[in-house]
C-alpha positions in Angstrom: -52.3 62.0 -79.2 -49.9 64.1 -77.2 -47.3 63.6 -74.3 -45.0 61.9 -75.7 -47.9 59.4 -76.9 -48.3 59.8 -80.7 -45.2 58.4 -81.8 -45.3 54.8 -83.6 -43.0 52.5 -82.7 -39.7 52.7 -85.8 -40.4 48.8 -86.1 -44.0 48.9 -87.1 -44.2 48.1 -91.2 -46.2 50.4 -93.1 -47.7 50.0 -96.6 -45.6 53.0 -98.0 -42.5 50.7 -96.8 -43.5 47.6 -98.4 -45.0 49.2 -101.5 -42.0 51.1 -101.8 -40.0 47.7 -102.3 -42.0 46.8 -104.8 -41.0 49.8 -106.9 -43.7 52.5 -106.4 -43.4 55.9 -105.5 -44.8 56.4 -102.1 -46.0 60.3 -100.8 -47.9 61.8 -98.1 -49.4 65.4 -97.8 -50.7 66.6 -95.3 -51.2 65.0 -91.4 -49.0 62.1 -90.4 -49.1 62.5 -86.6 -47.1 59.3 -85.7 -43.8 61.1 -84.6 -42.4 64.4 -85.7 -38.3 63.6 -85.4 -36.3 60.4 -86.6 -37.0 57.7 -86.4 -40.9 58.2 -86.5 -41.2 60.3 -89.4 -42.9 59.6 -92.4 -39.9 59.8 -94.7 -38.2 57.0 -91.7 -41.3 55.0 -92.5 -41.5 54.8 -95.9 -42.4 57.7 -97.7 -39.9 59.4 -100.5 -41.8 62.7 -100.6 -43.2 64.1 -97.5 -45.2 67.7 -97.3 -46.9 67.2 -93.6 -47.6 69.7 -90.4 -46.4 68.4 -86.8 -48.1 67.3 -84.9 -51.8 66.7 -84.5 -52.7 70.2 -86.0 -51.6 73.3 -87.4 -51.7 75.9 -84.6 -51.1 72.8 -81.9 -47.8 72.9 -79.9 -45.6 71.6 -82.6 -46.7 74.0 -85.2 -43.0 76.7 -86.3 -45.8 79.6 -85.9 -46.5 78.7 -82.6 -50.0 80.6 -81.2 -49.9 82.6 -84.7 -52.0 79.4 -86.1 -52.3 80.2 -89.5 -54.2 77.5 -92.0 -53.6 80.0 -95.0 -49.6 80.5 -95.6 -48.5 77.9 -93.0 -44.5 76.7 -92.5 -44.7 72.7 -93.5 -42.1 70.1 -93.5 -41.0 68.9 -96.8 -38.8 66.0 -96.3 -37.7 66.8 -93.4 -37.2 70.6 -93.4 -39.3 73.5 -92.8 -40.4 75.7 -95.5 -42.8 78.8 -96.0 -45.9 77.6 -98.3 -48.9 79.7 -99.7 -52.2 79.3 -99.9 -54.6 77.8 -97.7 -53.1 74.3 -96.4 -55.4 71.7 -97.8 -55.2 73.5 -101.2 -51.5 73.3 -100.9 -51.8 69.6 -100.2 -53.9 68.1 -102.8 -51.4 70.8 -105.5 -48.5 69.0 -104.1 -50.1 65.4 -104.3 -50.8 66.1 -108.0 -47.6 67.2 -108.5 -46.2 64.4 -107.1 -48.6 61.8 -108.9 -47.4 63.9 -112.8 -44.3 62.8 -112.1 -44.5 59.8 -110.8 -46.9 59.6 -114.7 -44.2 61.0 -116.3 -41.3 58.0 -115.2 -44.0 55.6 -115.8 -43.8 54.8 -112.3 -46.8 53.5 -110.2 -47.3 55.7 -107.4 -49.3 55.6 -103.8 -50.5 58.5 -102.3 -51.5 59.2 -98.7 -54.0 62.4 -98.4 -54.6 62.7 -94.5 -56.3 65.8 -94.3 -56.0 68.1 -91.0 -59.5 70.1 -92.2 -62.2 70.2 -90.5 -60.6 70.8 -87.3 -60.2 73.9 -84.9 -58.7 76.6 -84.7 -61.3 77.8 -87.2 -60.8 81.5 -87.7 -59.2 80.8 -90.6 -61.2 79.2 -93.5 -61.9 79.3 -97.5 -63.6 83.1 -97.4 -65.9 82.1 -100.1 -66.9 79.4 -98.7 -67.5 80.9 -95.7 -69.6 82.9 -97.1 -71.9 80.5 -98.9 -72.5 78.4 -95.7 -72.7 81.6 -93.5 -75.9 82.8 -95.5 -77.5 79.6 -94.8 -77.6 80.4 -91.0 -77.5 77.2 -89.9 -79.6 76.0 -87.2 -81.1 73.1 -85.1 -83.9 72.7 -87.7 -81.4 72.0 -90.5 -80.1 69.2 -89.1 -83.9 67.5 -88.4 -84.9 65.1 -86.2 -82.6 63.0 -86.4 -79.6 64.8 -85.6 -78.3 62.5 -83.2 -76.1 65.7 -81.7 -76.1 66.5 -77.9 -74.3 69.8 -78.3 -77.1 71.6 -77.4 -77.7 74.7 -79.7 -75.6 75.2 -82.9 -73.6 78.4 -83.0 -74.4 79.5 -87.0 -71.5 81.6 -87.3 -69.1 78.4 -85.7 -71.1 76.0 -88.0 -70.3 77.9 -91.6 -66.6 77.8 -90.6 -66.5 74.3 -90.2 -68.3 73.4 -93.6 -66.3 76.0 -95.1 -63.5 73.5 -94.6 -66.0 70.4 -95.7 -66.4 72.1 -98.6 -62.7 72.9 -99.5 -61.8 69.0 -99.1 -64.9 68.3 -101.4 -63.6 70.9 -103.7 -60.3 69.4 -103.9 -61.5 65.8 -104.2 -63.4 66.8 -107.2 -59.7 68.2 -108.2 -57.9 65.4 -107.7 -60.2 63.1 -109.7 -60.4 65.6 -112.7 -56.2 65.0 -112.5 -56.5 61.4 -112.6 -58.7 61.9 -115.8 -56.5 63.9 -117.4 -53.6 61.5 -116.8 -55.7 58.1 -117.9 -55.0 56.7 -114.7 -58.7 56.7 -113.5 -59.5 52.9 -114.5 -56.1 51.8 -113.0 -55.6 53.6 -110.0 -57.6 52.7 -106.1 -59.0 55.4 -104.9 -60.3 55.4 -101.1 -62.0 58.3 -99.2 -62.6 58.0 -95.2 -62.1 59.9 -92.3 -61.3 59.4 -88.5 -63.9 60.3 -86.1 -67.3 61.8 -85.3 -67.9 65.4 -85.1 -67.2 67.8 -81.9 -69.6 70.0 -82.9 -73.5 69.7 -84.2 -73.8 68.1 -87.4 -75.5 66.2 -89.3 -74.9 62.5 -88.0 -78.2 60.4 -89.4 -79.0 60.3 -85.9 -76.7 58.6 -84.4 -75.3 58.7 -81.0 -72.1 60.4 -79.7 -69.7 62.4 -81.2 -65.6 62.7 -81.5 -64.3 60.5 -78.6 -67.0 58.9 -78.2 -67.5 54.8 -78.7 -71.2 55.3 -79.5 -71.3 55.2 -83.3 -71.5 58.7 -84.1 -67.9 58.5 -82.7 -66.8 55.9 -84.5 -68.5 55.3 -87.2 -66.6 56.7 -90.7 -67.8 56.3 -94.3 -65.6 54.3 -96.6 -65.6 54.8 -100.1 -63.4 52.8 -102.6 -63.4 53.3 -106.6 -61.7 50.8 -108.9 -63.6 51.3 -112.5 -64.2 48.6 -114.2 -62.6 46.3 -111.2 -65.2 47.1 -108.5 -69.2 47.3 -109.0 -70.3 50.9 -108.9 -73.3 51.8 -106.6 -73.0 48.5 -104.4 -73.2 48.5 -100.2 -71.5 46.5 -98.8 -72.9 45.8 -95.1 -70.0 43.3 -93.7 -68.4 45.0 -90.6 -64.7 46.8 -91.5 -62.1 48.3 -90.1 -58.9 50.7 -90.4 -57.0 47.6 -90.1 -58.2 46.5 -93.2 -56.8 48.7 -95.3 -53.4 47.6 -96.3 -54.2 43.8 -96.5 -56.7 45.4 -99.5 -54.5 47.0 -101.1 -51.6 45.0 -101.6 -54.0 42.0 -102.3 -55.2 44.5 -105.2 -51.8 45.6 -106.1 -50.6 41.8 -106.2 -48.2 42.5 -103.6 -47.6 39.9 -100.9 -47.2 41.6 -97.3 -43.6 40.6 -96.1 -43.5 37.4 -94.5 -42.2 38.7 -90.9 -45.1 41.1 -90.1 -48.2 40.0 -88.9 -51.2 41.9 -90.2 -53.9 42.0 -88.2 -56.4 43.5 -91.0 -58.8 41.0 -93.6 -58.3 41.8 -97.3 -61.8 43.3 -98.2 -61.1 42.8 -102.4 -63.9 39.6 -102.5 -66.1 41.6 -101.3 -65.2 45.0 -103.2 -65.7 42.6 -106.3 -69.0 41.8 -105.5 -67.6 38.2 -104.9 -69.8 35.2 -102.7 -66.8 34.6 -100.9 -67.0 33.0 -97.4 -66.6 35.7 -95.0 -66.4 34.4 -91.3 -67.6 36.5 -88.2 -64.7 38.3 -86.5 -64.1 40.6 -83.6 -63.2 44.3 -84.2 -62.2 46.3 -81.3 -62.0 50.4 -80.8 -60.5 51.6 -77.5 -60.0 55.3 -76.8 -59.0 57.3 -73.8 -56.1 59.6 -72.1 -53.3 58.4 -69.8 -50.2 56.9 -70.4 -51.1 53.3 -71.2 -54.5 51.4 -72.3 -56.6 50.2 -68.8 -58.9 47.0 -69.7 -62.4 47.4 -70.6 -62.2 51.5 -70.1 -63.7 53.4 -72.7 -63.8 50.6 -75.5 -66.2 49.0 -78.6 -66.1 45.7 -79.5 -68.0 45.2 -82.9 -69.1 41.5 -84.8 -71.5 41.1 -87.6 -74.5 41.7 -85.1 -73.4 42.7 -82.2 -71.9 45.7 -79.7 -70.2 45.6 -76.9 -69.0 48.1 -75.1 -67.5 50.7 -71.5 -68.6 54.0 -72.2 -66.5 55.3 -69.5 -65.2 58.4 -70.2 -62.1 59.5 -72.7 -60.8 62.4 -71.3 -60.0 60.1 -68.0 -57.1 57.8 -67.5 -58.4 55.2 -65.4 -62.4 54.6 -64.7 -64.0 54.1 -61.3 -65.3 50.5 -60.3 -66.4 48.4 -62.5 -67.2 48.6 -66.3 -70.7 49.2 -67.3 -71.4 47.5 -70.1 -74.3 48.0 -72.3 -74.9 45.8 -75.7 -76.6 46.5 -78.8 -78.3 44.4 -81.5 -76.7 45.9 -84.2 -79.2 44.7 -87.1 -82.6 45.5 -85.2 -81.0 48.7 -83.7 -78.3 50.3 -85.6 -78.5 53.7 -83.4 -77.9 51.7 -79.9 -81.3 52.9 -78.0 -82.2 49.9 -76.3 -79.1 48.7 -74.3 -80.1 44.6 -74.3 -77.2 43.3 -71.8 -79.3 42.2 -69.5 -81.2 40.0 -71.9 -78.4 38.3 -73.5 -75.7 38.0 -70.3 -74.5 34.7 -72.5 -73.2 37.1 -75.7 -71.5 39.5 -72.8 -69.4 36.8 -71.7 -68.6 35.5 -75.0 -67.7 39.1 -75.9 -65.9 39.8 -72.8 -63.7 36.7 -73.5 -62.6 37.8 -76.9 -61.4 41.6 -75.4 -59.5 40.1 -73.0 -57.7 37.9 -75.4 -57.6 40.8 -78.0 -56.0 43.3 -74.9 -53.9 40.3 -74.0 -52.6 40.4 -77.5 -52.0 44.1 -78.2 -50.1 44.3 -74.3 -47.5 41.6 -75.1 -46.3 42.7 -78.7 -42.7 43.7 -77.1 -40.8 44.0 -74.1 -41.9 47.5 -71.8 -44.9 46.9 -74.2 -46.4 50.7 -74.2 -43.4 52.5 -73.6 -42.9 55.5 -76.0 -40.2 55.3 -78.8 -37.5 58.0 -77.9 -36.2 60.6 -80.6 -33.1 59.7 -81.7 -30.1 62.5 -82.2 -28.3 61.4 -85.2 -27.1 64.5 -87.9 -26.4 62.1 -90.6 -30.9 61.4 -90.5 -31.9 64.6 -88.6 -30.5 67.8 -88.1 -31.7 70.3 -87.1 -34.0 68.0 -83.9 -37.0 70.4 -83.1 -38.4 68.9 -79.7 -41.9 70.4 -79.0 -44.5 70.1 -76.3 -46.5 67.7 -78.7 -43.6 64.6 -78.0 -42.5 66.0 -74.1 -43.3 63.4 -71.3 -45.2 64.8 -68.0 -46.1 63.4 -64.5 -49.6 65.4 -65.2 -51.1 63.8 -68.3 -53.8 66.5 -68.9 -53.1 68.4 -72.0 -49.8 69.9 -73.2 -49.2 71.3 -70.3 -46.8 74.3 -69.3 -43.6 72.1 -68.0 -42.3 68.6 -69.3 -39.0 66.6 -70.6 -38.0 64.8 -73.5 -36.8 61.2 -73.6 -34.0 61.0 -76.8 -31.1 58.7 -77.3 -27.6 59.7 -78.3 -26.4 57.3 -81.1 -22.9 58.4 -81.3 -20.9 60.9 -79.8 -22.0 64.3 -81.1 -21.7 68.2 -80.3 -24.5 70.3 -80.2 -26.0 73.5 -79.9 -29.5 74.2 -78.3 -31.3 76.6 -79.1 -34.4 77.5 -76.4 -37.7 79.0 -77.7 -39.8 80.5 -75.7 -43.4 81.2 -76.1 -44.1 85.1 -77.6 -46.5 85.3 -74.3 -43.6 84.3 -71.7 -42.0 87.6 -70.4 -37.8 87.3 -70.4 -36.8 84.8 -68.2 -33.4 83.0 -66.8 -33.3 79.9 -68.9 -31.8 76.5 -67.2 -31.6 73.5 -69.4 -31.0 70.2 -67.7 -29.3 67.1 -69.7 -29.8 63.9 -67.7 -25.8 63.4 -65.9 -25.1 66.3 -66.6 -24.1 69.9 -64.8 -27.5 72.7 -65.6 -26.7 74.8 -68.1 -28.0 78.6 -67.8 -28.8 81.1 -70.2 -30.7 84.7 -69.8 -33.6 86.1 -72.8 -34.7 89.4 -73.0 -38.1 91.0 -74.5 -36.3 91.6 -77.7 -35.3 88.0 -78.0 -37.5 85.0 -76.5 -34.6 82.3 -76.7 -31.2 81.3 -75.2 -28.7 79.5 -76.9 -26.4 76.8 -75.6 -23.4 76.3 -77.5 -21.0 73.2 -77.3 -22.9 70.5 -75.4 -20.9 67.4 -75.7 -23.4 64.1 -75.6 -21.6 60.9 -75.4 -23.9 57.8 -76.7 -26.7 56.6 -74.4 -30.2 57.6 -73.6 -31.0 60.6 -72.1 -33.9 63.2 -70.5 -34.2 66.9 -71.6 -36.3 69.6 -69.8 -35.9 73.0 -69.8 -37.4 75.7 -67.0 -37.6 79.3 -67.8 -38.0 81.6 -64.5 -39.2 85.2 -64.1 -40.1 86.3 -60.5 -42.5 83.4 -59.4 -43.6 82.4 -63.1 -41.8 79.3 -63.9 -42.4 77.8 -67.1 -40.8 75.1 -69.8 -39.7 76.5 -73.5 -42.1 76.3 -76.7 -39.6 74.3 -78.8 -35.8 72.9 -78.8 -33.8 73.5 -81.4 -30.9 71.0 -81.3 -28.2 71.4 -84.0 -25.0 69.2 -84.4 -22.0 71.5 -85.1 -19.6 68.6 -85.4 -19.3 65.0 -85.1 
């Protein structure tokens, strides 16, 4: 999610793209956190209309305001550029996806809309006041969330705990809005409607007492409720208890919109629709695998899940880590006799261990050999006729040290054709004035001074011939050495 890490490869095919052949109107609003500069953007990758953050977060690295990490009046990206919004941000998402879904009404066009909210997620200073109010009355506690918890947070903090369901609230709130609109529009009883999300909590809630929490591969990590409403297509008020996946989603829907996926791309998702339909249809066991953890590329067996029909598998070895010691531990569950994984029955069946074991390796096998330099990041590419300004921000830099965001990195980008630019240095609003040295890979360092009035330097006239390059930039005052918030590259002329 961060060094360099979180941006998809420009190749991949994504439902916006093929839907988008097929003559529908294709948005996102809100997080898209697969690559914040071309080619990686959402409007690269399919979408016509684009209102997103960068980034992982408001208030991460990436973020115009920097440590200012506003939810209420942020700067978004609309298509490609930023602009000043207000209100708070998932209000301003779910206005703009209606928008965007009346128009799409009014030229009788069908539409598909992406909704990834950024809520509930830190910093959380700056929630839905009324909301916070309702929730902060209740004074939440251990005893509200029972015996059953499953949280090992130790004690909730009330005050902490009414800021996150403040923003629970405000995506219920809006959900309920964006339902009334497709009423109003008569597009209830033809339009898909799914509602999921990504991860466990990282703080107490309420998790039906399940193990884990975000970043975790016990269920309460991993685990996500999936909704899908379809009237008069799909039974209300059915369960549906087969074993699914993220990967399942676009087979669905395209099988539901009657669109074939393109013959060249290789999904590796099961179209759920027979099932949605309340259909006998055959459904064969498969394997489903989660794997989680830092570092620059995936190790085998650390920190992963492996999921059939009845049983678990899986390393609980640690996410924040980028290799794990020795070898993996794993433990195995009987998913239908013990749902919350509290007897760990390895020992007792080492016969499904090795069958499971046999399927991750041919599953990593798979996933490492998809292209040549297999896990190497994408580079940003600097090209004015897609992108111009380029902001390059700790969220895409590459670092020897893969812990966090880190103070010092550089930026791998490609040159498509021979281009002059000016770059413009932020610093951080916390750095002190500094003497500002940019280095361009085969090239002489640049130098530029700030002062307190003015945290940046600008470097005018940089020629860049075509070819691949690496950026960093090192900001020195006295012994403090530090890299710059953001890089502004503009292209003056071609």
């Amino acid at each position: 999610t961060y060094i360099g890490r979180a941006m998809m490869e420009p190749d991949e095919v994504t439902i916006a793209e093929v839907l988008g052949r097929q003559g529908y109107a294709t948005g996102i609003f809100g997080k898209w956190h697969l690559g914040d500069c071309y080619p990686m953007r959402a409007i690269d990758q399919g979408f016509d209309q684009a209102v997103v953050h960068r980034g992982g977060g408001i208030g991460q690295p990436s973020d115009p305001l920097g440590a200012r990490r506003q939810y209420t009046n942020p700067i978004l990206i609309r298509n490609g550029h930023e602009e000043q919004f207000t209100g708070y941000c998932t209000d301003i998402y779910y206005d703009e996806a209606m928008k965007f879904i009346d128009a799409s009404s009014d030229a009788g066009q069908p539409f598909f809309v992406y909704l990834p909210d950024n809520t509930p997620h830190g910093p959380f200073h700056d929630v839905p006041p009324d909301l916070y109010e309702h929730y902060r009355a209740m004074n939440i506690d251990r005893e509200m969330f029972g015996e059953q918890s499953g949280h090992r947070f130790g004690d909730p903090d009330p005050e902490f705990l009414a800021k996150v369901y403040a923003m629970i609230g405000n995506v219920d709130r809006n959900v309920g809005r964006l339902l009334d609109k497709l009423d109003q529009n008569g597009l209830a009883d033809n339009t898909i409607v799914i509602f999921m999300c990504d991860n466990g909590p990282n703080s107490p809630r309420y998790v039906r007492g399940m193990r884990g929490h975000k970043a975790s591969v016990y269920e309460g990590g991993i685990r996500s409720p999936m909704f899908i409403r379809w009237p008069g297509q799909f039974p209300a008020d059915q369960r549906i208890e087969q074993v699914a996946a993220h990967i399942d989603v676009m087979p669905t829907l395209l099988a539901c919109a009657g669109v074939d996926p393109p013959a060249d791309v290789a999904l590796d998702g099961r179209d759920l629709e027979p099932l949605l339909r309340g259909q006998a249809a055959e459904w064969p066991d498969r394997h489903i695998v989660i794997q989680s953890h830092r570092g620059n590329q995936p190790i085998p067996y650390h920190h992963f899940a492996m999921r059939n029909q009845r049983w678990k598998l899986l390393n609980h070895s640690g996410f924040g880590k980028e290799q794990f010691e020795g070898t993996p531990q794993f433990e195995l569950y009987d998913m239908n006799s013990d749902p919350l994984e509290q007897r760990d029955v390895a020992a007792d069946h080492p016969d499904v261990v090795a069958e499971m074991t046999q399927a991750y390796d041919r599953w990593f096998d798979d996933v490492s050999s998809t292209r040549p330099d297999n896990y190497a990041p994408p580079r940003i590419v600097i090209d004015p006729e897609h992108e111009n300004p380029v902001v390059l921000t700790r969220q895409d830099w590459r670092r020897a040290d893969q812990q966090g965001w880190g103070n010092r990195g550089f930026w791998k980008i490609a040159v498509s054709e021979p281009v002059t630019v000016d770059v413009r240095c932020r610093l951080l609003d916390s750095q002190p004035a500094a003497q500002v040295s940019l280095d361009i890979s085969r090239r002489p360092t640049l130098q530029a001074a700030t002062d307190d009035t003015r945290l940046e330097a600008l470097f005018e006239d940089v020629v860049l011939e075509p070819g691949e390059y690496e950026v960093s930039v090192t900001a020195r005052n006295g012994d403090e050495v530090n890299g710059a918030f953001q890089l502004h590259i503009t292209s003056t002329r071609r």
